[in-house]
N, C-alpha and C positions, 0 to 999 in steps of 0.2 A: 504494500500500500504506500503513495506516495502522499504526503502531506505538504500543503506550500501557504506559505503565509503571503499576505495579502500585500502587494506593490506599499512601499512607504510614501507618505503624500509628498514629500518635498527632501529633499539629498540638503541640509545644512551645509555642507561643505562647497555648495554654490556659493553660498553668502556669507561662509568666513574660511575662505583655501587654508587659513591655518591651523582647523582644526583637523582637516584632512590626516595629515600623520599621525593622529592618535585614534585614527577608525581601528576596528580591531575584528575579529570575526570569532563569531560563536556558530555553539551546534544546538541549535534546539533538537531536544531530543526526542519530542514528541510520542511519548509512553501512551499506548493503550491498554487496555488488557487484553490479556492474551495466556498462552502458555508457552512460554521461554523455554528451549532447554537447555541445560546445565552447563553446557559450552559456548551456550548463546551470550550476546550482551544483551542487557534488560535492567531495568528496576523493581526488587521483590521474588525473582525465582528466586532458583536453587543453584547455587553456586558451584562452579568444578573446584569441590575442596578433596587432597588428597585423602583415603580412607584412614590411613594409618597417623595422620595428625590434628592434636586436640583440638575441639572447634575451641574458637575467641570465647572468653567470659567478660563478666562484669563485678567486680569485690566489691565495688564500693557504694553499698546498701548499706543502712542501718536502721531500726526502728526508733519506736519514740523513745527507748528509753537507753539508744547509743550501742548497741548489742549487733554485730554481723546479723548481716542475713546473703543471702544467697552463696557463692556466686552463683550468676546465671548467665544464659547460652546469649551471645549477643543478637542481635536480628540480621538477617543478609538483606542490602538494601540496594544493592547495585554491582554489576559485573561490565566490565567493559574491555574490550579485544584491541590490539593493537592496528587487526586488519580493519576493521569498522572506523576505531578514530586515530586515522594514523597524525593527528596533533597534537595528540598525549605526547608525552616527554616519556617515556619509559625507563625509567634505569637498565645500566648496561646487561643485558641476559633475560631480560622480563618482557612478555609482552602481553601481560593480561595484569589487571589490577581489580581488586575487589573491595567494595564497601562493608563494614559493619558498626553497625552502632546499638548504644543502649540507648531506648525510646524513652527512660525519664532525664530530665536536663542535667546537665552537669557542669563545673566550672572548666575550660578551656586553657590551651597551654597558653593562649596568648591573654593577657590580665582583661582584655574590656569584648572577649568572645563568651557567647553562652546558648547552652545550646543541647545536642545529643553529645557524647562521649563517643567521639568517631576513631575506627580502627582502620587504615589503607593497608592492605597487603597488596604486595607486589611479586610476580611469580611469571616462570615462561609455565604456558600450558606444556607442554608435551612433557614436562617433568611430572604431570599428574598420570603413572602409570594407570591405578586405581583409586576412582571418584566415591568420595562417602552415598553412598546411597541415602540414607535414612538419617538428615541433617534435621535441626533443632526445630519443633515446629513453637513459632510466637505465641500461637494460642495456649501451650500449653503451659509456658511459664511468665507471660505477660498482659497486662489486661488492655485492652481494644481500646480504651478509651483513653488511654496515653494517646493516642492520635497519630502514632510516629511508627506505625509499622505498614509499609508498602502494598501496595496491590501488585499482587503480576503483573508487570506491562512487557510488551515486546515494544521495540524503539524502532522507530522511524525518521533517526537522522538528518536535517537539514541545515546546509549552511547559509550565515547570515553575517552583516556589516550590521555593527554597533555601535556607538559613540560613549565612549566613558559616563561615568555620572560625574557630576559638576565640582564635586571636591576634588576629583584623581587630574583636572585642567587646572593651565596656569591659569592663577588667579583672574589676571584681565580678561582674557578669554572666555571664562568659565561666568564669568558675572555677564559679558554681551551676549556671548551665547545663551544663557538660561530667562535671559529679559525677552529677547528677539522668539524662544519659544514659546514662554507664555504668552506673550502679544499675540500670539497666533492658534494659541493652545493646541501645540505641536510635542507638549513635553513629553503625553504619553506614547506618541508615536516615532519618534525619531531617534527616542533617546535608548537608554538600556532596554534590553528584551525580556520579557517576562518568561513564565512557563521555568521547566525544568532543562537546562541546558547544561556544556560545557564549555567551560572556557569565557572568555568576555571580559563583563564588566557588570557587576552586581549595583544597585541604586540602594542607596542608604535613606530614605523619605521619614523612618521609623526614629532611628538613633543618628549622630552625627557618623561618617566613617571615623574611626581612631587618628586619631594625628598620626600616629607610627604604626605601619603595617609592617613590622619585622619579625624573620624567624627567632623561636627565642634561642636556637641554638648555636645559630651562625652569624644572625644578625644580617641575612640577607634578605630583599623585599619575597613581600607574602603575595600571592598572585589566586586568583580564583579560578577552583579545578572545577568542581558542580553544582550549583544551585537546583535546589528543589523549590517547589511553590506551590502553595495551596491551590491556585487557579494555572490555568494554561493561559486563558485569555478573560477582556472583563465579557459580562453580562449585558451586551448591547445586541443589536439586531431587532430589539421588540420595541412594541407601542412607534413604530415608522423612523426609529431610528436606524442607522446605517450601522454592518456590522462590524465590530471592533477588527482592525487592521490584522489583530494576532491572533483570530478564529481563520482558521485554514479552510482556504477555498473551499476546499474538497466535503468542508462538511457545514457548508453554510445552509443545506436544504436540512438540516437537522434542527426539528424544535427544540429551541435552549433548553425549557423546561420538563423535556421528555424525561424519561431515563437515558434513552441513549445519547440524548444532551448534555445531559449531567455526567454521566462519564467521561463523552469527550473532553468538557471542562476541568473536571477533576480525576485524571485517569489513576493518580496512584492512591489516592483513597485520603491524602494526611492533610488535618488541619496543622497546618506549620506555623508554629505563632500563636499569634492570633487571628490567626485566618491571611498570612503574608508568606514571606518567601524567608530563603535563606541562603548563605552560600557557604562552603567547603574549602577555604582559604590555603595552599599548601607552600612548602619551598622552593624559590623560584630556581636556588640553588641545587636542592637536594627532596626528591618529594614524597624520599620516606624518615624524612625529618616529622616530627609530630605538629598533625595537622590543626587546624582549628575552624569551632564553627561559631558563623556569626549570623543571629535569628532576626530578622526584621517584623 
């Protein structure tokens, strides 16, 4: 299935050439449901984890009165292939990486991220002689209403031009630029991409971004590997309004309010936030340095 987002109304870089060199290109990854398999990339299958090595945990539970509790199995939240996104940075010998996280918030390596407690492993597939069959299921040791555990989605890959969000621009720039959008109210359109992607440029509308986006290990800048979002796109198209830019062609004969509307909207099931997005922050150096999430 091919997914495409909607022509942008106006290319910014007409009317200010200098922001031209800090366009950047993302993958929306356009998650459905589906059923993934284990070798596939996706968000929410099953992972190709080796059989003979221990799934990822989570120790740091405690109840009200300070006492261990678990550990527990972490959730698989994302698998991604080298051949599907060859803009991933792979470290030398790896060409698969894998998401896990614990679905209640946790404090992050970097001091002003918050968020899930994220795990990237990094691995070549053909080292997985033998794949774990019968991996951790969420429901059995997590409750649904954390909101942070994935739907199956198979991905559908699309590339796209992006323009920073308005802090990561030189200051001058970033102030005519952001004036000239709203005058036109062009912000939602032109500027950062919503939905679940990789790579880019994440919009900080919730919290300010950090003055210091550094790794804390090496002190090298921190760069955004995946954003997840409650929404793919907004809720326009009804009552004769035109449909939002970043509802894809392909499914604009889909009543929003259907079910099958409401999937395409929210393919992987999580409210993120508070009903917003997030991104997956890594080293631009080294990108199995520990990651960090930051929740809008």
């Amino acid at each position: 299935m091919t997914l495409t987002t909607g022509p942008a109304s106006h290319d910014p870089a007409v009317d200010f050439p200098e922001l031209a060199p800090h366009a950047r290109t993302t993958v929306r990854l356009h998650p459905r449901r589906g059923t993934p398999g284990p070798r596939d990339s996706h968000i929410g299958g099953p992972l190709w984890w080796p059989a003979g090595e221990p799934w990822s945990l989570c120790a740091e539970h405690r109840d009200v009165n300070g006492r261990q509790q678990g550990p527990y199995p972490l959730v698989a939240v994302a698998q991604l292939t080298a051949v599907d996104f060859p803009e991933i940075r792979f470290p030398e010998g790896t060409d698969l990486v894998q998401l896990l996280w614990c679905p209640e918030w946790h404090e992050q390596p970097h001091p002003e991220g918050w968020g899930q407690a994220c795990r990237l492993v990094w691995r070549r597939a053909g080292d997985v002689i033998e794949a774990l069959v019968a991996q951790p299921d969420p429901d059995a040791h997590w409750d649904r209403d954390l909101d942070m555990i994935p739907a199956a989605c198979v991905l559908h890959p699309e590339r796209l031009t992006e323009y920073p969000w308005r802090e990561e621009l030189p200051a001058g720039l970033a102030d005519r630029h952001t004036a000239w959008l709203e005058e036109r109210g062009l912000v939602d359109d032109v500027s950062t991409v919503p939905g679940c992607k990789l790579g880019g440029s994440m919009s900080w509308g919730v919290t300010d971004m950090p003055e210091t986006m550094e790794c804390g290990e090496c002190r090298a800048s921190l760069e955004l590997f995946l954003q997840f979002d409650t929404y793919e796109y907004e809720l326009d198209g009804c009552d004769g309004r035109p449909p939002d830019r970043f509802r894809p062609l392909e499914e604009r004969g889909l009543e929003p309010r259907s079910e099958e509307g409401r999937a395409a909207r929210e393919p992987v099931g999580m409210t993120v936030g508070r009903g917003g997005h997030a991104g997956l922050f890594v080293c631009s150096a080294d990108p199995r340095h520990p990651a960090s999430f930051f929740t809008q």
